[in-house]
N, C-alpha and C positions, 0 to 999 in steps of 0.2 A: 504494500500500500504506500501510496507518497503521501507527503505532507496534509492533503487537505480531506483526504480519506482519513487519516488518523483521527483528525481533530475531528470531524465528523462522528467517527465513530466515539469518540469519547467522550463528545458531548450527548448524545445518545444514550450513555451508558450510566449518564449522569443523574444522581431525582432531580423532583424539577425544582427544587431548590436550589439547589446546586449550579444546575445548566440556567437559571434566570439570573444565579451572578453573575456567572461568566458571561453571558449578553451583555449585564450590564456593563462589563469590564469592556468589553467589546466597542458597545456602545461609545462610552467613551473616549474611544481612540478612532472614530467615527468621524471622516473628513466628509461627508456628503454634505454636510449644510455649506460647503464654502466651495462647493464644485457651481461652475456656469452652468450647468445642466438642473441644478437643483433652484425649486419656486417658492413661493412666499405659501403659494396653497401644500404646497407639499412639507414646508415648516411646521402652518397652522396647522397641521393635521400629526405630526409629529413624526411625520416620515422621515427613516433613515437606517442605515446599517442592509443596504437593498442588495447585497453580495449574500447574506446571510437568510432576510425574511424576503425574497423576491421585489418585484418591480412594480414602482408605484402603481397603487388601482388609478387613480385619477386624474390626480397632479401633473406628473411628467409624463409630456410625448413626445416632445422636442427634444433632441439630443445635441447641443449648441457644444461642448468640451467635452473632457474627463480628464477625471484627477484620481479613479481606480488605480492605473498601474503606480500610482505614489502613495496611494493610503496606506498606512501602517496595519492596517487590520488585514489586507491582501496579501501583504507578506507575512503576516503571523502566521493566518489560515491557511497559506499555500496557494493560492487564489491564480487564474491563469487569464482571466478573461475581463473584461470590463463592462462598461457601459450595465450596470448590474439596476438602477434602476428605470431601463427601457427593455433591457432585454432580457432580465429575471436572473433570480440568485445563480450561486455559481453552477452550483450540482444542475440546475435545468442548462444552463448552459453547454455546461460539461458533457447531458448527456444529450443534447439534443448533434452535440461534435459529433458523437461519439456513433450515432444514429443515423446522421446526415439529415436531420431535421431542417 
């Protein structure tokens, strides 16, 4: 397994106590509020961390930059791919590669 299947899996294997710190630890190292791609509706609504919980329901459709491949939370998690709030968390991205979706 690589890096982001690990973490995957060990948050998984976590209660959910446990796996809601680790978010929130996550959270915190959460550079989507300061990417061009990210909105004032997608604030208001608390959106964020879109590598992890998938791509905005409503907020973003526009994809104007990205600042994925620099977020610290991409390289913690092993993260390959970007643009996570248009194009949905990693693992769907991962597997849609992986499928040729």
């Amino acid at each position: 397994m690589d890096k982001f299947e690990n973490t995957m899996a060990a948050l998984a294997k976590m209660p959910k106590s446990e796996m809601m710190k680790a978010l929130a630890t996550l959270k915190s190292k959460c550079i989507c509020p300061d990417c061009p791609t990210y909105t004032d509706c997608a604030s208001n609504a608390r959106e964020n961390l879109f590598c992890y919980t998938g791509g905005s329901f409503v907020c973003i459709s526009k994809e104007n930059d990205c600042f994925c491949p620099s977020c610290p939370v991409a390289s913690e998690i092993g993260l390959s791919h970007n643009l996570f709030c248009t194009r949905g968390a990693g693992k769907t991205q991962r597997w849609n590669l992986e499928h040729k979706i």
